[in-house]
C-alpha positions in Angstrom: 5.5 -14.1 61.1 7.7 -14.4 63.9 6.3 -16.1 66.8 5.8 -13.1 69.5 4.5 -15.1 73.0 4.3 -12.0 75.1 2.9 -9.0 74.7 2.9 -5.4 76.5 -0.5 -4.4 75.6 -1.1 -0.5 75.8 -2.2 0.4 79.3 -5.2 2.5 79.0 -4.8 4.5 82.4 -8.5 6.3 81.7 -10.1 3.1 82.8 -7.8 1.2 84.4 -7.6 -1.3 81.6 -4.5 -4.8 83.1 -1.7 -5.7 81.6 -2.7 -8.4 78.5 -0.1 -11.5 78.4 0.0 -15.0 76.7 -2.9 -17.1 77.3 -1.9 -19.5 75.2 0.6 -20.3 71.5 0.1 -24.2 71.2 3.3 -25.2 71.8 2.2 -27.7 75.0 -0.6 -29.8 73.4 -4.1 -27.5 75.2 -7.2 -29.2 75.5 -8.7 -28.6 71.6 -12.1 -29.7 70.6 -13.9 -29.9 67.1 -17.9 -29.6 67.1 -20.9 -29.6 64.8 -19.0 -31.6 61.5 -15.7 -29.6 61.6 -13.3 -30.8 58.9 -10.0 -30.8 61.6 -9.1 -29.2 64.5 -5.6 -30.2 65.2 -1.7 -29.0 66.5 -0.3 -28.4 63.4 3.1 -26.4 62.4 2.1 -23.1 61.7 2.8 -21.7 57.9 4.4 -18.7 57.0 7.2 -18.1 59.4 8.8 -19.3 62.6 5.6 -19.8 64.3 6.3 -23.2 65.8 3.0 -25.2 66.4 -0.5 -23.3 66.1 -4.2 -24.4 66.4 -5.8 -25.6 62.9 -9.0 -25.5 62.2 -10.2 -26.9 58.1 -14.3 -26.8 57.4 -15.7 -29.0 56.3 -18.8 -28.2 53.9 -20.3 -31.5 54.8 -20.7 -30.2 58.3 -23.1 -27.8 60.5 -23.0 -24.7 59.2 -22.2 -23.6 62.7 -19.4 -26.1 62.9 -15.9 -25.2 64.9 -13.6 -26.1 67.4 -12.6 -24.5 70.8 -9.9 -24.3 73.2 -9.5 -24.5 76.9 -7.0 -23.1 78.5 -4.1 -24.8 80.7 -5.5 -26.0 84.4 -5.5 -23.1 86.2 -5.3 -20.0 83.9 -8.7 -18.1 83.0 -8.8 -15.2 80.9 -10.4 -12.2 83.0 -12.7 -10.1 80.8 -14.8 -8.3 84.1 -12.8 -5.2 83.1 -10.9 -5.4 80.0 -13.4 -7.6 77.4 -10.8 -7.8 74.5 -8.4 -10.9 73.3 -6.3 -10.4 70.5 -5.6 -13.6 68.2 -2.8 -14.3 65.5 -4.8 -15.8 62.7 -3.7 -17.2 59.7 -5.8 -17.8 56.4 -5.5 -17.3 52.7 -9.5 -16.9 52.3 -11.5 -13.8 53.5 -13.5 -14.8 55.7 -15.1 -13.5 59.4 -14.4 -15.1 62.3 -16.5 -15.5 65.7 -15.0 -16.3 68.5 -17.3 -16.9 71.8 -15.9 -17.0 75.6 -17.1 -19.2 77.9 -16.6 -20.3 81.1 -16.8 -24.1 81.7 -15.3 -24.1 85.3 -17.1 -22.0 87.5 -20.2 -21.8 84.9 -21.8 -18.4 86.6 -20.0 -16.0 83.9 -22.3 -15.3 80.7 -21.5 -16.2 77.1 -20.2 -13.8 75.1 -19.3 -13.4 71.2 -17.7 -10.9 69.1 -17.1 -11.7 65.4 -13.7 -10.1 63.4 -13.2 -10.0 59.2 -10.1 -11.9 58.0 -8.5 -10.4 54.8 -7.1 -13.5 53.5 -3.8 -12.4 53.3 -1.8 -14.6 55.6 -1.1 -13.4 59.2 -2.8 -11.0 60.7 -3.5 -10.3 64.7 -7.4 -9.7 65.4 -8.8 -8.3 68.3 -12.2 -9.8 69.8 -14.2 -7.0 71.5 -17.1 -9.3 73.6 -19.4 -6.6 73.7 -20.8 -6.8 71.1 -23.4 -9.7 71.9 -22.9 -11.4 68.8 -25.0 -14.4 67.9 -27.4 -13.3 70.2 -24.6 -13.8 73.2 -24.4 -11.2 76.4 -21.7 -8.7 77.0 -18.8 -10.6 78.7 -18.0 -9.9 82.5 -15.8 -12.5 84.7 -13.1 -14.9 83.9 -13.4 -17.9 81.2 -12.1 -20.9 80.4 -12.4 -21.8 76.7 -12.3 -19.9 73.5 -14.5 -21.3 70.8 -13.9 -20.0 67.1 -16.6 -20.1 64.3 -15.0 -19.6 61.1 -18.2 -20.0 58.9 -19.7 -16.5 60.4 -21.3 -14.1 57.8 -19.4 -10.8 56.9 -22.4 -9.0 58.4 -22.2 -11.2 61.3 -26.3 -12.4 61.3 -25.7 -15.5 60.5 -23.9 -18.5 58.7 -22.7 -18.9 54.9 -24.3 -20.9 53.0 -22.8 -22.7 51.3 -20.2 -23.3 53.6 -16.9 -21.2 53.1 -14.0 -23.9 52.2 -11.1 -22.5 54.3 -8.6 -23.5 56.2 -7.2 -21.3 59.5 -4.2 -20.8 61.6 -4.9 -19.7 65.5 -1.8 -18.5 67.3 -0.8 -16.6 70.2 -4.6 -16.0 72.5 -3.6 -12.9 74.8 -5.6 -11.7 77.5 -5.9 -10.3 81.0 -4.9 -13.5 82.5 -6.1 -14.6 86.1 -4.7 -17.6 87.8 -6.7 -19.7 90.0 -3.8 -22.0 90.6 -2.2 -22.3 94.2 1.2 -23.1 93.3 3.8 -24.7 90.9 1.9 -23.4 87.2 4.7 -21.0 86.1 2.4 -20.0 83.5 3.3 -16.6 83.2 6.1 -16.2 80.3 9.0 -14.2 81.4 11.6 -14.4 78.5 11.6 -16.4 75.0 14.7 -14.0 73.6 12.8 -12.6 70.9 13.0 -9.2 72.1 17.5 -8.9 72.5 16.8 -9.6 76.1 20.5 -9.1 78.3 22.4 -11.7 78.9 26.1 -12.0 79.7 28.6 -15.2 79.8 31.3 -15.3 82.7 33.6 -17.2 84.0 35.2 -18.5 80.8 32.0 -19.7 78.7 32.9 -20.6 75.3 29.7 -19.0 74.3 26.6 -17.0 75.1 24.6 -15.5 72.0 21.2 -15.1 70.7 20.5 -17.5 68.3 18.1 -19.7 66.1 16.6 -22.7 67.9 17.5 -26.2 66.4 14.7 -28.7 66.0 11.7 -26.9 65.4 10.1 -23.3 64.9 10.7 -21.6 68.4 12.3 -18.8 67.3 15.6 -17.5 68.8 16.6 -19.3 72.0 19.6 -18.3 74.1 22.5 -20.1 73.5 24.8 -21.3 75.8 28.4 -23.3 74.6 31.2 -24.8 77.9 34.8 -23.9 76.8 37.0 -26.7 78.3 39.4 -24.2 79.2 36.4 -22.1 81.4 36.4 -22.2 84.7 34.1 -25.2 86.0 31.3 -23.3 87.3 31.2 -20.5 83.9 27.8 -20.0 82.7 25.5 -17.6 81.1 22.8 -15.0 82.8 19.7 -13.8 81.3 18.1 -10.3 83.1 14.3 -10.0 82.0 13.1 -6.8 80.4 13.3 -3.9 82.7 10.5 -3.6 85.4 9.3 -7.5 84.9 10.8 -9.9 88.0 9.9 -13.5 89.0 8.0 -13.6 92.1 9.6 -16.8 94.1 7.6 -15.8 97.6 5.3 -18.5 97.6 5.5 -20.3 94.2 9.4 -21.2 94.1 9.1 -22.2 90.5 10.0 -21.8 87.5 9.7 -23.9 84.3 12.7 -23.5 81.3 12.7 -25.4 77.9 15.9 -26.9 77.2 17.5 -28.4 74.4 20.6 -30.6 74.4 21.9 -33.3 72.8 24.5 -34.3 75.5 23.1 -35.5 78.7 23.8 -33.0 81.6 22.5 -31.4 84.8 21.9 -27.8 84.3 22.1 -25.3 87.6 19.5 -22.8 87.4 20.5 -19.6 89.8 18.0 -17.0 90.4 19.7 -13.4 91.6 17.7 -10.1 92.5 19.9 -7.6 90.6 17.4 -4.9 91.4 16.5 -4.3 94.9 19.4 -6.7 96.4 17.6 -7.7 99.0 16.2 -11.5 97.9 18.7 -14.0 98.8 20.5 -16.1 96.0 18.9 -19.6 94.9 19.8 -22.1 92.6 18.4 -25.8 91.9 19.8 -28.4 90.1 18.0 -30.4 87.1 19.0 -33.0 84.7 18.5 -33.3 80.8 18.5 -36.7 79.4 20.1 -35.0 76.3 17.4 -36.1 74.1 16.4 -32.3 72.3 14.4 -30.4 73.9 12.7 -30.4 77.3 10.9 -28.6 80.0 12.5 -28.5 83.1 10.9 -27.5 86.1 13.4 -25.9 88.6 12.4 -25.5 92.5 14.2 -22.9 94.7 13.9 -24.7 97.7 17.2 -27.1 97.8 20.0 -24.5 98.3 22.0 -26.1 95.4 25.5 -24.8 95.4 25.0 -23.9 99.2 22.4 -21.2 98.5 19.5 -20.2 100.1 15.8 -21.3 100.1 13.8 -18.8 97.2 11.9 -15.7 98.9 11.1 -12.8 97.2 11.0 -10.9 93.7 14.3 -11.7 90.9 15.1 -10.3 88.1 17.9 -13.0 86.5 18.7 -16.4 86.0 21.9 -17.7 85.8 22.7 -21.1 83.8 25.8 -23.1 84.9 25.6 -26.0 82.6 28.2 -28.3 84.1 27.0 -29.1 87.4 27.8 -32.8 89.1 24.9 -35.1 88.1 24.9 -35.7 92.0 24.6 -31.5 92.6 28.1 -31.6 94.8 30.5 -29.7 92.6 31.7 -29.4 89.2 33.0 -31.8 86.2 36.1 -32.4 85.8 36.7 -32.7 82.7 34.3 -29.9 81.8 31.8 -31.2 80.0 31.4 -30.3 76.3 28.0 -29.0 75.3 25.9 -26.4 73.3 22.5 -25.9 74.7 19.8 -23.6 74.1 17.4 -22.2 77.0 13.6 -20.8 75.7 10.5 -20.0 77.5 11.5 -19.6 80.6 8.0 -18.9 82.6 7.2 -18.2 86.4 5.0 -16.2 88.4 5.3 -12.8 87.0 5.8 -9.4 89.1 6.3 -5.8 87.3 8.0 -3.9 89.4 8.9 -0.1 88.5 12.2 0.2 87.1 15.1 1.2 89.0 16.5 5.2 88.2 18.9 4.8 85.1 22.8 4.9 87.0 24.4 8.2 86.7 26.8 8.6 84.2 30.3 10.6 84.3 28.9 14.0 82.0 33.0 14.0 80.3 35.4 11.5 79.2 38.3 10.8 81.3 41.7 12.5 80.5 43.6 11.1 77.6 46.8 9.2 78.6 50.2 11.2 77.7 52.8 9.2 78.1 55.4 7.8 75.8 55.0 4.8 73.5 57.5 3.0 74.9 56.5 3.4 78.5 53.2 1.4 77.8 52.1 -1.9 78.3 48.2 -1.3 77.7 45.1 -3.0 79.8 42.2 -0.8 79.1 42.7 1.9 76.9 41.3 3.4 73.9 42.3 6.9 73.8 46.2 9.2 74.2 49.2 9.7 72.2 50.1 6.1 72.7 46.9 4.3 71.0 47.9 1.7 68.9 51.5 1.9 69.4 52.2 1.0 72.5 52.4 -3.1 73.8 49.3 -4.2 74.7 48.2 -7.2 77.0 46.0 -9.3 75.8 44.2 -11.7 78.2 43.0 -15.2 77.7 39.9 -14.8 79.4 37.8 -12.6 81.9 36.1 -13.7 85.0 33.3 -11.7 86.9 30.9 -9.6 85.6 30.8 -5.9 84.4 28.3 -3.6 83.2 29.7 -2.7 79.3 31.5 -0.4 77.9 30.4 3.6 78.1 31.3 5.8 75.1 31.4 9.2 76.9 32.5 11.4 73.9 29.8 13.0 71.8 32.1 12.6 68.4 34.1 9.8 68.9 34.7 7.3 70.6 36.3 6.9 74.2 35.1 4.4 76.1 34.9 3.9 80.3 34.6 0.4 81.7 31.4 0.0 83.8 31.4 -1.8 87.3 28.3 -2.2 90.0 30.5 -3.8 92.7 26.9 -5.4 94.5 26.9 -7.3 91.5 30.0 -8.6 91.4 33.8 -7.7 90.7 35.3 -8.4 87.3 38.8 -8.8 86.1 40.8 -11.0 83.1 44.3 -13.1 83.2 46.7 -14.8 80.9 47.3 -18.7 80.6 50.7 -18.1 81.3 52.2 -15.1 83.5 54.0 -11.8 82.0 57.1 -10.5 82.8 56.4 -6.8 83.6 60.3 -6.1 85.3 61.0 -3.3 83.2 57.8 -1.1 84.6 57.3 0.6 87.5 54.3 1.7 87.9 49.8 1.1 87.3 48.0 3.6 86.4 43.9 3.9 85.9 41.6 6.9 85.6 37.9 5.8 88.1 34.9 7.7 88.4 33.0 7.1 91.5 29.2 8.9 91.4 28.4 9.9 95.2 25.5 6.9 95.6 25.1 5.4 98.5 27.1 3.1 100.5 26.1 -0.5 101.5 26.1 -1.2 105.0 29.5 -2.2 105.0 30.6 1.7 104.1 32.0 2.5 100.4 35.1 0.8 99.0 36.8 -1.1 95.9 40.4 -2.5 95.2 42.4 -2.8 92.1 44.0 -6.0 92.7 46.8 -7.8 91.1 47.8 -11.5 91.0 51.2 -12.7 90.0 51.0 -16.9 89.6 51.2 -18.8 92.6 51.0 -15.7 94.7 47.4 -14.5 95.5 45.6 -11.0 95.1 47.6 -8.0 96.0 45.6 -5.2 96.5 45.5 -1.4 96.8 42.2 -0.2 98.6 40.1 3.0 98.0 37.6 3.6 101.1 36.4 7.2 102.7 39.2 6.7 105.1 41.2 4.1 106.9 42.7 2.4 103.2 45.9 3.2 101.3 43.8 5.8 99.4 40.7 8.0 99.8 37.7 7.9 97.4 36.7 10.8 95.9 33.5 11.3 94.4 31.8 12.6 91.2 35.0 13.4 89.2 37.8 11.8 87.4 40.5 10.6 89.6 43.5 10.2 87.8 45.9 6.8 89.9 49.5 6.1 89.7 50.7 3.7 92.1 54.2 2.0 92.1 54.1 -1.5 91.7 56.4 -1.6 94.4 53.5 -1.4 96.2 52.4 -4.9 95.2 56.2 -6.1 95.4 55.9 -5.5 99.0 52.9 -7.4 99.6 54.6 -10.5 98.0 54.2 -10.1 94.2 57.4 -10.5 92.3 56.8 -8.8 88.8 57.9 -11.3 86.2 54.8 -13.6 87.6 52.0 -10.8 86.4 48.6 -12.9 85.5 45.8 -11.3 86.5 44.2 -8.0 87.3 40.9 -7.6 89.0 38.7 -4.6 90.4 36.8 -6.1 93.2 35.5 -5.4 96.6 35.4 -6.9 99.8 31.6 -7.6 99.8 28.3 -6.7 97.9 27.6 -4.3 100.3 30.0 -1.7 99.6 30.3 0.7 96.8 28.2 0.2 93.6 29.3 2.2 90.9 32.3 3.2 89.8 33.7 3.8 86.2 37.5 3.3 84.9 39.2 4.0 82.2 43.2 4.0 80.7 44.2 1.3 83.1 48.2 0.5 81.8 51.2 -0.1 83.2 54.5 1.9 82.7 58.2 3.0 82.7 58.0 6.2 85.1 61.3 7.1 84.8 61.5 7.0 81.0 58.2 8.8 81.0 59.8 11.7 83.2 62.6 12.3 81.3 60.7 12.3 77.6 58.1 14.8 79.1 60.1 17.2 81.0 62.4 17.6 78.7 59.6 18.4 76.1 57.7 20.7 78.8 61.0 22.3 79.7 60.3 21.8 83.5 62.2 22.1 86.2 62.0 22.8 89.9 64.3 23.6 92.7 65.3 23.7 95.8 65.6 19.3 95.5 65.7 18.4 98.3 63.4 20.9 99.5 62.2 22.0 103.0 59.4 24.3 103.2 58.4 25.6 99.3 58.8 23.2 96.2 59.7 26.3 93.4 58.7 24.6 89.9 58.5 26.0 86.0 57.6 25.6 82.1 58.0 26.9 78.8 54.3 27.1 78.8 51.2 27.5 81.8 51.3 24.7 84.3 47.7 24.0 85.1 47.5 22.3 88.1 50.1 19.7 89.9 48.9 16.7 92.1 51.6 15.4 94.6 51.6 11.7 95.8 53.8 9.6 98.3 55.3 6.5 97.6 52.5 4.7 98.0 50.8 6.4 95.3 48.5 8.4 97.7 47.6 12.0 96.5 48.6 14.0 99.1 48.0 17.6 97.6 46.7 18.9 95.1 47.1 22.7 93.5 46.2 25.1 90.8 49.3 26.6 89.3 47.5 29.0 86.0 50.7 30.2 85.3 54.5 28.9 84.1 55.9 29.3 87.2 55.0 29.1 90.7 55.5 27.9 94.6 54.0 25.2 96.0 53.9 24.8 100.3 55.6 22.1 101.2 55.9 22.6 104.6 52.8 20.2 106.0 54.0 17.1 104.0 56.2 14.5 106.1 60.0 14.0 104.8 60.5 11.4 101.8 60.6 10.8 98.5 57.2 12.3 96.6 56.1 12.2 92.6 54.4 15.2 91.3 52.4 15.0 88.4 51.9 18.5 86.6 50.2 19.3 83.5 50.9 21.9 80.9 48.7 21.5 78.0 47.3 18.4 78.5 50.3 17.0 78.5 51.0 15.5 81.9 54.6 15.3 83.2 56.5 13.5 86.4 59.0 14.2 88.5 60.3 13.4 92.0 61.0 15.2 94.5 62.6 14.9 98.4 60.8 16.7 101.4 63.3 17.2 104.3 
């Protein structure tokens, strides 16, 4: 049996019955106690399973018929049965047998006694649940908080007495759960708030070599999260862990938290903790060391402003692990250091918070790319008459964060890419730069759901870095930008890269791309998809000549006359820039479109006849 140390018990909302969490699985040596002849009461490695250590208990039939051993829980932690009277044990045994268990409180001493007693199969695990009002042994109904479980295993099957003889029987006790109440004033962290047993979400960035789920070394504890540097990362990657939905770490007034790490390389290990939630608890991070020596619990205090952060205050809902801090907590190594580690049981003072509203998702698929094969180089794409045949550019790494990939069809597969820009941007490169002279233009498809805007108003950039030369951006915002956003539909971009020529890029040094924003507090969500560059010319020609299009007068004053073989849909008109600057339905193979509002230049219009989407540019006198 796999070792479970937290559990979401049923909420009985009738009676107003508290969440039930971990009192205690044995893995940090409680105060344990034999009594009345008891064979052994020890810590022992639990049988059966990944367990890790659990409390055993062997009779003795030399002993008190009434012999057993008990268990106090850690300094601080009671378990509160005013309300709720039930615990539920994990108890191993290979002999039927019932077991009493009796609750009692040995630090205040003004809550009664109480007992319950629960039958035992024999057949390896199972989880009981002790009811303590049943007064058994002659004990009161339980009402207040105790300190110490005691377990009888020599109890008669109809619970009025004691075997005799004494059952021979060894026993297993694992994983106490309760209503817990705390009676500490600061720096416990006894409440557990992830041991990656449940698939918990957790994302790598900034170039880790590894972040995975995975067995722990050394040991039964289960799955751990494991974290492994990439010497070719960036210094400060890592790996974040977001708790289960609705459960955050309260840092108000116990800044806290305790994490068991194991490493076999000595290092110092920056904890960060992020409200991802409500956005409004400021970032802190503390620094620890690990003598590289297996595992250990490290305790990490929010209070230091490691990495120029801020002092802990408020609820979070992830940690971040940056595993190659400076031993002295004033940068980076370099050379990055080389380690695997594995993070478990990371516990604090536990808040549930109701969960946020699920983020609204685009209800169709963006538009499926057209253009030719040899037009493409591919970023982001998994859809259009190009898929699989066109170049593709294949990054070295990624950097940032993003929220996963969306399939939005309902019978295949088309995926959008997922940002939340108060999180944080994302974007990849190549080691070495691409020469991208032969194209002439991006495009991307986004999806922008009408949420609300930060304080700083909505906006996000597509930005594009050539080596040596900085981000070059193009900027969506409600106004004031090189384009407008428009909300709650598929946006189809095309923007020349002479755009980004002109801002300094030069294309044969093409690294990176990025979709970013200027701060946190702008725009949160916005999907893309069928982000490529491209030959615009080439593309022109192969689909108007397959459309049959054609338009006339060119240059043209006041009316822009244009044609098909087939029914032109709708055409979209953009400046030089890239900026949509119209936009019109057509229904029909031929029509006029008024021209007469739009500056003179040099304009693209983008038409579509069957899906198929065709180019061509015009002049406006």
């Amino acid at each position: 049996m796999k070792k479970i140390t937290l559990l979401f018990a049923l909420l009985i909302s009738s009676i107003g019955f508290s969440q039930q969490v971990l009192l205690d699985d044995f893995e940090s040596s409680p105060t344990i106690a034999g009594f009345e002849g008891i064979g052994e009461a020890s810590i022992a490695a639990a049988p059966e399973g990944s367990n890790g250590d659990s409390f055993k208990i062997i009779t003795s039939t030399s002993g008190r018929p009434w012999q057993g051993a008990s268990v106090d829980f850690a300094s601080g932690i009671l378990v509160d049965l005013t309300t709720d009277k039930t615990i539920t044990v994990d108890v191993y045994s290979t002999v039927a047998l019932s077991l009493m268990a009796k609750a009692e409180d040995k630090v205040n001493n003004t809550a009664p006694a109480a007992a319950n007693t629960q039958s035992h199969t024999g057949n390896g695990w199972e989880t009981l649940t002790f009811s303590f009002t049943t007064g058994s042994d002659g004990s009161a109904t339980a009402n207040g908080d105790y300190s110490r479980i005691s377990f009888f295993p020599n109890r008669t099957s109809g619970d009025d007495g004691w075997n005799d003889p004494i059952i021979d029987a060894t026993i297993y006790i694992d994983n106490i759960k309760g209503v817990k109440k705390s009676t500490s004033t600061g720096g416990g962290a006894a409440d557990l708030l992830d041991d990656f047993e449940s698939s918990p979400t957790i994302a790598g960035f900034e170039g880790i070599g590894e972040a995975s789920i995975a067995a722990a070394p050394e040991g039964s504890n289960g799955d751990s999260f494991k974290i492994i540097t990439s010497t070719s990362g960036r210094p400060w990657q890592g790996a974040s862990v977001d708790f289960a939905s609705g459960i955050l770490v309260d840092l108000t007034t116990d800044k806290t938290i305790t994490v068991d790490v194991y490493s076999t390389v000595a290092l110092s290990l920056m904890a960060k903790a992020e409200d991802k939630v409500n956005n409004t608890a400021p970032a802190a991070a503390n620094t620890q060391s690990h003598t590289g020596n297996g595992w250990e619990t490290l305790t990490f205090s929010f209070t230091t402003g490691s990495d120029g952060s801020a002092t802990a205050n408020g609820d979070y809902s992830r940690i971040a692990f940056f595993p190659n801090r400076t031993s002295g907590d004033d940068g980076w190594n370099d050379p990055i250091i080389d380690a695997t580690i594995y993070i478990d049981n990371i516990k604090g003072t536990k808040k549930t918070a109701t969960p946020p509203p699920a983020d609204p998702v685009p209800p169709t698929a963006a538009p499926s790319p057209t253009n030719s094969d040899t037009t493409i180089l591919s970023i982001y794409n998994d859809t259009g008459a190009f898929t699989g045949n066109s170049a593709t550019w294949t990054p070295d790494y990624d950097f940032g964060e993003n929220g996963g990939n969306v399939n939005l069809s309902t019978t295949g597969t088309n995926n959008a890419l997922k940002l939340n820009f108060s999180n944080a941007g994302w974007g990849a490169g190549t080691n070495s730069p691409v020469d991208i002279t032969g194209m002439t233009h991006l495009h991307f498809d986004y999806y922008a759901p009408n949420l609300a805007a930060g304080s700083l108003g909505h906006e996000f950039k597509f930005i594009i870095i050539g080596e040596g030369q900085g981000e070059k951006d193009y900027v969506f915002k409600e106004s004031g930008a090189d384009a407008v956003i428009v909300f709650d539909q598929w946006v189809s971009v095309d923007i020349p890269l002479s755009h980004f020529e002109a801002l300094g890029l030069t294309k044969d040094k093409f690294l990176q791309y990025k979709l970013g924003s200027t701060s946190d507090l702008n725009t949160t969500l916005v999907y893309f998809d069928n982000i490529y560059i491209y030959n615009s010319a080439t593309a022109s020609v192969d689909n108007n000549t397959l459309l049959g299009f054609s338009m006339y007068p060119n240059p043209a004053n006041n009316v822009l006359n244009i044609s098909a073989k087939e029914t032109i849909k709708n055409a979209d008109i953009f400046n030089v820039l890239g900026k949509k600057v119209m936009s019109v339905n057509i229904n029909k193979a031929n029509g006029s479109i008024d021209v007469s509002n739009l500056s003179s230049g040099i304009y693209l219009i983008k038409y579509n006849v069957n899906d198929k989407v065709g180019t061509a540019k015009f002049i406006k006198q």
